[in-house]
C-alpha positions as CSV (number, residue, x, y, z in Angstrom):
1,X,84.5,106.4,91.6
2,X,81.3,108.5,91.1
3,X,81.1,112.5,92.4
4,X,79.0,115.3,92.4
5,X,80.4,118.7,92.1
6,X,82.5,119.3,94.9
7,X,81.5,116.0,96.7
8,X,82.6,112.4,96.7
9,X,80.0,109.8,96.3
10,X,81.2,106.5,97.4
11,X,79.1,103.0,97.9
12,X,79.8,101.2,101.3
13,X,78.5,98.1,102.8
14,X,78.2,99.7,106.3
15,X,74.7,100.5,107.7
16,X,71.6,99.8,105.3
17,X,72.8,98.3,102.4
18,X,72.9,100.8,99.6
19,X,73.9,103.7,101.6
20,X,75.6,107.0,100.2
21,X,78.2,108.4,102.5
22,X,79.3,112.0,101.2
23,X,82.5,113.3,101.9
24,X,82.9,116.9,101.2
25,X,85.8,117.3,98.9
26,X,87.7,119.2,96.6
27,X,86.1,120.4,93.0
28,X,87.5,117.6,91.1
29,X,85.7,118.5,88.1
30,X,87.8,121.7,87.8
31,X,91.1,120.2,88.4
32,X,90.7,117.6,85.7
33,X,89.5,120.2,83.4
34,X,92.1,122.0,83.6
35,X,94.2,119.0,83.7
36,X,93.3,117.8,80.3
37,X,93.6,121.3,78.9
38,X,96.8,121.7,79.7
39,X,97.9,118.3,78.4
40,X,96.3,118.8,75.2
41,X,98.4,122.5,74.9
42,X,101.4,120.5,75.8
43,X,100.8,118.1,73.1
44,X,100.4,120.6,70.7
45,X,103.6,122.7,71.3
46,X,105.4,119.1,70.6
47,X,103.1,117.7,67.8
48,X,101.7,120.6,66.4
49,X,98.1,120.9,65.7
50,X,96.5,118.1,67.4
51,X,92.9,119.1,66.6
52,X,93.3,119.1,62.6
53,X,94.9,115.5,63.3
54,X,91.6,114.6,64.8
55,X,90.0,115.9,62.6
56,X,91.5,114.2,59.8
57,X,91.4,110.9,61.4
58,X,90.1,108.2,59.4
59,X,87.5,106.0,61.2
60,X,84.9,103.3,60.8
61,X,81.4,105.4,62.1
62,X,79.2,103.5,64.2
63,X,75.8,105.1,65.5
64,X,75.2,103.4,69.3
65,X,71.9,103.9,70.7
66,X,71.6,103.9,74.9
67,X,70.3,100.3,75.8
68,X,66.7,100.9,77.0
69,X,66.5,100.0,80.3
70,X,67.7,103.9,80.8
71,X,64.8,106.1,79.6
72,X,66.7,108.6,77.9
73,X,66.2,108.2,74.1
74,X,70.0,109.1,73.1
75,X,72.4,107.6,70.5
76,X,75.8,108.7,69.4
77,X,78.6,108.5,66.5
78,X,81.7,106.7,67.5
79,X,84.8,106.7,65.8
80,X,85.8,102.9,65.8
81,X,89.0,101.3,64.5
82,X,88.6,99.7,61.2
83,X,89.8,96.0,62.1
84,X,89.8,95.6,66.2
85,X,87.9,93.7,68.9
86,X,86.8,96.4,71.0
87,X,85.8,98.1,67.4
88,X,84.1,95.1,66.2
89,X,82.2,94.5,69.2
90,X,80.7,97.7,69.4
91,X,79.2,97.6,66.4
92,X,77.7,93.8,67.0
93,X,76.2,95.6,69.8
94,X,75.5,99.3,68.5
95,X,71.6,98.5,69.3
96,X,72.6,97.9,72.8
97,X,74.8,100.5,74.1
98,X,77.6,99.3,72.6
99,X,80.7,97.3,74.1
100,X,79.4,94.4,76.0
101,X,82.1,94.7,79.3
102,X,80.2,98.4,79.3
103,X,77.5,97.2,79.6
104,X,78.1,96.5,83.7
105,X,77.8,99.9,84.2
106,X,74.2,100.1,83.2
107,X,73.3,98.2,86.9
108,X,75.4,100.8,88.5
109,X,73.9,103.8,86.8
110,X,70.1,102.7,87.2
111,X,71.2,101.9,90.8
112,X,72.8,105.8,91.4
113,X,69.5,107.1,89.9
114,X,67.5,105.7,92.4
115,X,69.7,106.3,95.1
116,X,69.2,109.9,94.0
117,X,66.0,110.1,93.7
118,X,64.7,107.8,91.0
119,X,65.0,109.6,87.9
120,X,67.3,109.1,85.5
121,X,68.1,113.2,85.1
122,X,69.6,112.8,88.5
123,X,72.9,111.4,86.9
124,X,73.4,114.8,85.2
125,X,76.4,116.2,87.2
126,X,77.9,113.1,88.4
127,X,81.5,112.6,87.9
128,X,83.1,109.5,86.4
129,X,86.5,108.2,86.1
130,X,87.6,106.3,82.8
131,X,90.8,104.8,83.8
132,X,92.4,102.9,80.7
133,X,89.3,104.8,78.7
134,X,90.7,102.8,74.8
135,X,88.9,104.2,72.0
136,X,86.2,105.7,74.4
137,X,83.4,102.9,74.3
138,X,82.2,103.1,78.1
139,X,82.9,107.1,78.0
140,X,80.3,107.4,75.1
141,X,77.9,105.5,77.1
142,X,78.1,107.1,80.2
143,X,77.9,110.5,78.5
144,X,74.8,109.5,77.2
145,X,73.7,108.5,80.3
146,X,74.1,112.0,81.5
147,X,77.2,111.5,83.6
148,X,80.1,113.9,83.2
149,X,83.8,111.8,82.3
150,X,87.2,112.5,83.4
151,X,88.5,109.7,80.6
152,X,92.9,108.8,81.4
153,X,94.3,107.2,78.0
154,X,97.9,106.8,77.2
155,X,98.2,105.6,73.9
156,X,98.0,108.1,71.7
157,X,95.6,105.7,68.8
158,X,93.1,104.8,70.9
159,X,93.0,108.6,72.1
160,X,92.6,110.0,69.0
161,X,89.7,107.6,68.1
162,X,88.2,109.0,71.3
163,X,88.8,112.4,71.0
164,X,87.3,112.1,67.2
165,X,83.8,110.8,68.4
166,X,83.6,113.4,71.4
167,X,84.1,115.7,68.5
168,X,81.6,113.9,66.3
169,X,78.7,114.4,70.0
170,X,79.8,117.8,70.4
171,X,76.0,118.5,71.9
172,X,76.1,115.0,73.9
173,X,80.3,116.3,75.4
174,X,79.8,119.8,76.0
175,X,81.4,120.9,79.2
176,X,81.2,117.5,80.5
177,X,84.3,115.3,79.1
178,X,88.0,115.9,80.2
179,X,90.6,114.1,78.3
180,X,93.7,113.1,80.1
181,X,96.5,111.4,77.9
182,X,98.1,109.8,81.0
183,X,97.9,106.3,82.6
184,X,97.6,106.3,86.5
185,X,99.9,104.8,88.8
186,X,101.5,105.3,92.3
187,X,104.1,107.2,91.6
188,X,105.0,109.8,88.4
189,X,107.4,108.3,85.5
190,X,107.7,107.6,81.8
191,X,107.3,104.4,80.4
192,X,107.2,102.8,76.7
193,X,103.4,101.3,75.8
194,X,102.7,98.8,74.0
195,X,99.8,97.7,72.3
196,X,98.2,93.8,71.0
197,X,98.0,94.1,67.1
198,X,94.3,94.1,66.7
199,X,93.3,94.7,70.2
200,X,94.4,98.1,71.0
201,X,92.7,97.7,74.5
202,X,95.3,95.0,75.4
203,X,97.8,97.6,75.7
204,X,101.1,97.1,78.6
205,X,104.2,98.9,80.3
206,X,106.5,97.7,78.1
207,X,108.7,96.2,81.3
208,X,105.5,94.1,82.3
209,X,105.3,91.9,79.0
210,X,106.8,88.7,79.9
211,X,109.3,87.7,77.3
212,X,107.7,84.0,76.6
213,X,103.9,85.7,76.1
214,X,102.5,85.1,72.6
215,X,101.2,88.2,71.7
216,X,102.1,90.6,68.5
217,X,102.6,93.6,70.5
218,X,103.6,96.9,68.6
219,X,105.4,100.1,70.0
């Protein structure tokens, strides 16, 4: 789900294909701001000083570069895991914008820029939504695309490692990244997460893990 400030975007089949409907909404971008603010002052009355954790993270830097079929000349530090797929993949493919399954949002984004206009500055302002965001690979790229990110991430690992390389593209973030440490669902409730040993992205509700699956899933 893409929006401007204050508007929805949404993609619909109806009429000439590749219409834009807008739908005057509410300012989203302000309500997860805020949202993710709050969270993180929550987190540190219980945890203490979250930002000097981040800060003393220890991560495996990888430099990304935007792939070039967007004209923007941009590339970024991430903070990857030392030994993980997601990790390991982005740096195969730090030449190319990084994680390959991010890579399906390149379409989408060259696709919004010419439904705006053409250029590739009309992204800037754009809203999107990270949902399950991991260690931040697509959030990194659509940042340096020029779009702003509302990224949700429950486990706390993989939301330090993303919070450490927003912090490592201060310039590239500014103002436009909210951090959210929640997972989205239906309905509001707690739940125990767990996460594959070496593929942190393959994370569960603990009650949806069938008993039988062979994975090595850690708490």
């Amino acid at each position: 789900v893409l929006a401007d400030n204050g508007t929805w975007l949404l993609a619909t089949r109806s009429g000439q294909e590749g219409d834009i409907h807008r739908t005057q909404c509410f300012d989203i971008w302000g309500q997860l701001s805020r949202a993710g603010k709050d969270a993180m002052d929550v987190a540190a009355s219980h945890r203490g000083d979250v930002s000097a954790q981040i800060a003393a993270l220890r991560c495996r830097k990888v430099v990304v570069e935007l792939p070039p079929v967007l004209p923007r000349c941009v590339r970024w530090q991430h903070c990857a895991r030392e030994d993980d797929v997601v990790s390991s993949e982005l740096y195969s493919n730090r030449a190319l914008g990084g994680f390959p399954d991010c890579m399906l949002l390149v379409p989408l984004m060259v696709w919004l820029a010419q439904a705006n206009g053409g250029e590739i500055d009309s992204l800037d302002g754009l809203i999107a939504l990270d949902i399950g965001a991991n260690i931040g690979a697509c959030s990194l790229l659509m940042l340096g695309a020029g779009l702003r990110v509302a990224a949700f991430e429950p486990v706390e690992g993989n939301r330090q490692h993303l919070a450490k390389s927003v912090a490592l593209n201060e310039a590239l973030a500014q103002d436009k990244f909210a951090l959210l440490p929640y997972g989205l669902a239906r309905e509001s409730r707690s739940a125990v997460v767990v996460s594959q040993a070496g593929n942190a992205g393959n994370s569960h509700i603990l009650d949806s893990v069938g008993a039988n699956e062979d994975h090595n899933f850690l708490a």
